[in-house]
N, C-alpha and C positions, 0 to 999 in steps of 0.2 A: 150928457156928462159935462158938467161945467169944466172952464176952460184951465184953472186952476187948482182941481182937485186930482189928486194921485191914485190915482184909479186901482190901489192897493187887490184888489177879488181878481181884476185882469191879472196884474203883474204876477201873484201867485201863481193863477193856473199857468201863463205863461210859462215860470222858473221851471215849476214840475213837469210840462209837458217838451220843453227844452232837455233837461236833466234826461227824463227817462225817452224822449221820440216817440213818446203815443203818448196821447189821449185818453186810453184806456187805461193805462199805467198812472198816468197822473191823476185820473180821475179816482182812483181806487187809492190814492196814499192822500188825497185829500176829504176824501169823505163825500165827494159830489157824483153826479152822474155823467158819463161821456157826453151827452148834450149841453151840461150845464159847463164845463169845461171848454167846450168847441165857443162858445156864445158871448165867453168871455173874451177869448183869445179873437173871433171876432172883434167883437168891441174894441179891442185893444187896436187892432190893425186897422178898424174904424179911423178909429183918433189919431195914427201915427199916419195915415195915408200910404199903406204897403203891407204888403202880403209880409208875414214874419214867418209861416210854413210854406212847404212846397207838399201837397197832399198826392199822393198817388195810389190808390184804392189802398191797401194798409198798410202803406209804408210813410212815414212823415221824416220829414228834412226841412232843415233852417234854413232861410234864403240867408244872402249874406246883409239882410240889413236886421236878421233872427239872428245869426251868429254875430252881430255887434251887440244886439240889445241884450240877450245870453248871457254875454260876459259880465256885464256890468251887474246883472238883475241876479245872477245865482251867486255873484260874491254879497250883494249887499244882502239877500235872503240868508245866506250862511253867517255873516256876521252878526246878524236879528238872533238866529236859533242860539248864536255862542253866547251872548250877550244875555238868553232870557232863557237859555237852555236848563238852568239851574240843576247841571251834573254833579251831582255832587259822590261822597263815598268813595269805593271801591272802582267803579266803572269811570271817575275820573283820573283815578291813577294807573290803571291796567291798560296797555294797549297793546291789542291782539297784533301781531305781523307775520303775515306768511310769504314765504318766498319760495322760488325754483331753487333746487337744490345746493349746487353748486356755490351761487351768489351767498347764499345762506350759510353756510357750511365754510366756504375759504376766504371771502369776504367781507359780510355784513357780522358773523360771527367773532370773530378777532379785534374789532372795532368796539362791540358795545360794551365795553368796560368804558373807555372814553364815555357815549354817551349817556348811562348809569352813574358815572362820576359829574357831569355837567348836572342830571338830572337825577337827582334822586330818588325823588318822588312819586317819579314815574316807571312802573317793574312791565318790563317788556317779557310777553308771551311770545316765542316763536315757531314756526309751522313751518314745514318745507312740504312742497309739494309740485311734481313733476306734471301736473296737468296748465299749471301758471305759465308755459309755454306758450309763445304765440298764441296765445288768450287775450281779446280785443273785446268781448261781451262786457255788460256795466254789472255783472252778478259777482260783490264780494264775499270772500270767505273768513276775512276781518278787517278790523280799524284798517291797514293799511295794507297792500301787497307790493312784489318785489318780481314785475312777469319778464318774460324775454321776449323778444321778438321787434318783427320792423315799426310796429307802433298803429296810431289808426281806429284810437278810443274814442266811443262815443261820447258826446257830453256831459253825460252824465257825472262822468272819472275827471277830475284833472291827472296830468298825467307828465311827470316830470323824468328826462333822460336821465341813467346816472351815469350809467360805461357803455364804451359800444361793444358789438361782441368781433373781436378782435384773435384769429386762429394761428396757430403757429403750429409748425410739426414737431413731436417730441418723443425719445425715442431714450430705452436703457443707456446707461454710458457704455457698455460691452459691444451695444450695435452702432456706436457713435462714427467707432472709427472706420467702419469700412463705409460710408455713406460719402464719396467724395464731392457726388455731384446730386443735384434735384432728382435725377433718372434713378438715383440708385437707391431710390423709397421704394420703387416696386419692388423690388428685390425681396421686401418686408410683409406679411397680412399689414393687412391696413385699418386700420380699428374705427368704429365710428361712422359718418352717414356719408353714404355714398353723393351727397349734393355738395357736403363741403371739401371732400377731395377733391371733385372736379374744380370746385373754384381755384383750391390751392394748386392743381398741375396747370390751372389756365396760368396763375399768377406767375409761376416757375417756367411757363412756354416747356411742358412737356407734354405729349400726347401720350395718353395714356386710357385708352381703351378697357373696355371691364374685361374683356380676353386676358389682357396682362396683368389684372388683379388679382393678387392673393386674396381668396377668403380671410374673414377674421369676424369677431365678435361684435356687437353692437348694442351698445348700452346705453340708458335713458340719462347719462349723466356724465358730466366730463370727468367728476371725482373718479369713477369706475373707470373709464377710457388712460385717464392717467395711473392712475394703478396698475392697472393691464401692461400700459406697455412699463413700466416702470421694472416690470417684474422680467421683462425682454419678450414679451409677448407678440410686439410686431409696436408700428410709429403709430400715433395716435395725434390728432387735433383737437391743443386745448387753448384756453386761453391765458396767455404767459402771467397778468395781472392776478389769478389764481392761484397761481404757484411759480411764484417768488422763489417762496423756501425752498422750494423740490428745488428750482434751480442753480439758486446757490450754493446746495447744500450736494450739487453732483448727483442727486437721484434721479432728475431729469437732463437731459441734452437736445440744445436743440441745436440741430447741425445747420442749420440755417437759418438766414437774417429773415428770413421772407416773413412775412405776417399780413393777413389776407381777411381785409374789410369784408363781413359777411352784409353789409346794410343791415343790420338786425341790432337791438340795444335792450340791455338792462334798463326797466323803467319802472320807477313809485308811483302807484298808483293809489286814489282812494276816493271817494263818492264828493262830490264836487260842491256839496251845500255843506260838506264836515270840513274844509282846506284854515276855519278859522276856529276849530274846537281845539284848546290850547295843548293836549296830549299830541296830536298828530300835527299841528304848528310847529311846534319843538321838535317831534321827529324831522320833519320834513327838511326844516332847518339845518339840522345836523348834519344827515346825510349826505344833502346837494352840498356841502361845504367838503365833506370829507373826500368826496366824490369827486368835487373841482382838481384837474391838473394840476 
């Protein structure tokens, strides 16, 4: 391989077997065979003088001089497809978004008039869906998603934070007032998952045992959790950026300042060789701006 030529057959299979972490994947969205894929990607580590996988019977991982040459090689391959992609029609102005409920629904929902104003051109599809939870796999369900969780995407995703998830306890105004102190939540059912209570009675230095717990309901969404207690149902953990308006507007109360970093975050995710397809550029855009503090 001359010393000058851009070894373009490597680099591809490179991108696709970085993108997806097998070889077999990559081989199958390229049209070649798993040997014919391995051989290249060979050659390629030939010519650079370093291992760019870490092979372990069928699991593959980037070393870190894979995750440098990754970066570079899956943007420049995505700006080639945008460049020569010739989208044209309907499916360059439709873009599919599915999100976790919540974000969807008291968030990203109220917002996109803004971005339909900026972009016109562009008519946003959106999905909600409670399986986009701590979901780290590279298997999209459209143009873009909206998952929760600590993070931890394969390469194949770029994968951009937008909020962190951020719990606060909240509770009807009718139950506000006898709540004087952190201790006196138990007193309430306590709605919601029993991993983020505990965080919140560590945060508050209350011991609080499942003995002293009221049962209560538990829902796959913070919209239901806050409606629940809203209705005085018992205290609930939601996230205060969510609901604003409830709290403005006296529907919600939260008796206390406390607010309890779960490590866990809202994050845009979408297939890492589409980051320059100009539909999801402009979303991506928007977002992380709207999203900025």
């Amino acid at each position: 391989m001359p010393n000058d030529a851009l070894p373009l057959p490597a680099l591809n299979a490179f991108e696709a077997a970085a993108r997806h972490g097998s070889f077999t994947r990559a081989a199958a969205e390229l049209g070649l065979t798993q040997a014919a894929v391995s051989y290249h990607i060979n050659r390629l580590e030939q010519r650079l003088g370093t291992p760019l996988f870490i092979r372990r019977g069928r699991s593959l991982a980037l070393t870190e001089a894979g995750e440098r040459l990754a970066v570079e090689v899956v943007d420049a391959f995505g700006r080639l497809r945008a460049a020569v992609g010739g989208e044209t029609g309907a499916a360059a102005h439709a873009l599919a978004v599915a999100s976790v409920p919540t974000f969807a629904t008291h968030w990203l929902a109220p917002r996109l008039g803004a971005f339909q104003a900026a972009h016109p051109d562009i008519a946003i599809k959106l999905a909600t869906s409670t399986e986009l939870g701590d979901r780290t796999d590279d298997r999209l369900t459209a143009d873009v998603e909206i998952r929760s969780g600590p993070g931890g995407f394969p390469p194949a995703l770029a994968a951009h934070r937008l909020l962190e998830v951020r719990l606060a306890c909240v509770v009807a105004p009718r139950l506000a007032a006898g709540l004087r102190r952190p201790a006196d939540v138990l007193s309430l059912p306590l709605i919601g998952m029993t991993m983020s209570w505990d965080a919140w009675f560590d945060a508050v230095g209350v011991r609080a045992p499942e003995s002293m717990r009221k049962p209560a309901p538990r829902f796959d969404s913070q919209v239901a959790s806050a409606q629940a207690a809203a209705t005085g149902m018992g205290a609930a953990l939601v996230t205060p950026d969510f609901f604003t308006e409830d709290l403005a507007a006296g529907r919600l109360v939260a008796p206390f300042p406390v607010v309890v970093d779960r490590g866990k975050g809202y994050w845009l995710v979408h297939a890492a060789d589409q980051r320059h397809r100009p539909k999801i550029r402009a979303f991506r855009d928007w977002i992380l701006a709207a999203a900025r503090p």
